[in-house]
Phi, psi and omega in degrees: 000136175283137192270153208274144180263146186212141201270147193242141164262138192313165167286343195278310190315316190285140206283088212275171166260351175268346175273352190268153149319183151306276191332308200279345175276320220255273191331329183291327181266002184291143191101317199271198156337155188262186185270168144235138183225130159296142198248115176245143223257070174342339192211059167210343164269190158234181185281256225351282184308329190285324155328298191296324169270317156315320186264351128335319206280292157319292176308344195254184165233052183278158208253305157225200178226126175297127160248157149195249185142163197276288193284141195286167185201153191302126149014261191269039172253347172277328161323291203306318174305288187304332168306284184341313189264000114359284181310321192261354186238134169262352175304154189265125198255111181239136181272153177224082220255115182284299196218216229264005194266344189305063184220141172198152197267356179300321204291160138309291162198186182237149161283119184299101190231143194230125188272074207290335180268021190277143167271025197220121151270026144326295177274013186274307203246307198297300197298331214251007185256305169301322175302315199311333170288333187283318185290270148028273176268358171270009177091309181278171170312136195237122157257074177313104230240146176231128240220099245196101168254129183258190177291138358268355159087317160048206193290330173280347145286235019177315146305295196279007166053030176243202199233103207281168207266120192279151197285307180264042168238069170302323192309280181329293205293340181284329170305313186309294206282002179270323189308327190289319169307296207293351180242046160113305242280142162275333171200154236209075163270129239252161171203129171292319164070004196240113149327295192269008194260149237261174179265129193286044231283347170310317212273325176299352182256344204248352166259350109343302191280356184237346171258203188188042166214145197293141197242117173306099179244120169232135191161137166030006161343105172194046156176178179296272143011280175330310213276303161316316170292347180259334169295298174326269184322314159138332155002130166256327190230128163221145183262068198258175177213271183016281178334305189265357156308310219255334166239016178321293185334319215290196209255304211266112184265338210306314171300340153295273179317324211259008167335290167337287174352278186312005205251101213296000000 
């Protein structure tokens, strides 16, 4: 009998993540285990602090690191936050930009984000037409991002002026998330803008069942629990803050942060 040959693939062949873009690593992992990226907030820390948690960070088992803040902040004092957490990481760093000062050439790449459900085009048009030369000229990667607040919306409604996606209208979210594909967008992140508010996991499944581009979820993220359900449900990326909002002060994050371990 002829023994059957079976072809190995070279190591060169197989597709490293150090070599992919952002975008291509985050599409390479879809499907699989979600990313975990931890979110640190620029214009809520001091750099002291902000030092402290990065190498927290470090120590965990985040895949990247988010930066922005809730509040818009100077150009280059937000330059500076990322340079800093740079210096200290070797993790791949992407800004989640609230407005137009959030740029920096320190970054990996940005989430590009148009905020579709907004009742301002300010955040629709406005905010990302003024920005676009700054992004532009930092060089870095651009993720064109569709930026999706669901109920109860919370502080990111309430800036961003928008009109949250309702948990029992599945019909409305799924139009959001197909307009969001067919008009370009690479990726699609859903926000609770709420601590206490439960995870949405119908609306994270009828947007899964209906794109074919990797799906983001940030809101309220805080416990083991949360995370299984946003894996279970299809979540390509979870986003937290909570976490580290809820423990900056404490010496030891890892164990916080480091959530992702447990997650079945």
């Amino acid at each position: 009998m002829k023994k059957k040959v079976v072809k190995k693939i070279s190591k060169k062949a197989r597709p490293k993540e150090d070599n992919m873009t952002i975008l291509e690593r985050i599409k390479h992992r879809k499907g699989k285990k979600p990313l975990y990226m931890p979110f640190i907030d620029s214009t809520i820390y001091s750099i002291d602090e902000i030092v402290k948690i990065t190498k927290s960070i470090n120590r965990s088992m985040a895949d990247m690191i988010v930066v922005g803040g809730i509040l818009n902040v100077d150009t280059n004092y937000f330059n500076q936050v990322v340079k800093k957490i740079k210096e200290i990481t070797k993790l791949p760093i992407i800004i989640l930009p609230s407005n137009t000062g959030m740029v920096s050439r320190h970054s990996d790449a940005i989430f590009f984000i148009t905020l579709l459900n907004s009742r301002n085009p300010y955040w629709i048009t406005g905010s990302q037409a003024l920005s676009a030369p700054s992004v532009y000229m930092s060089g870095t990667e651009v993720i064109p991002t569709a930026y999706l607040v669901v109920e109860p919306g919370g502080t990111s409604s309430w800036v961003g002026d928008a009109n949250p996606l309702p948990r029992d209208k599945l019909e409305i979210v799924k139009a959001y998330a197909v307009y969001s594909e067919l008009s370009g967008k690479e990726m699609i992140c859903l926000d609770t803008g709420m601590v206490n508010s439960k995870i949405p996991e119908k609306i994270i499944k009828t947007v899964k069942e209906n794109t074919n581009i990797p799906l983001a979820f940030y809101g309220g993220v805080k416990s083991i629990k949360d995370i299984n359900k946003l894996s279970s449900a299809g979540a390509d990326i979870i986003i937290t803050s909570t976490v580290i909002q809820k423990h900056k002060k404490r010496k030891r994050l890892r164990h916080l942060i480091s959530m992702k371990k447990k997650r079945k």
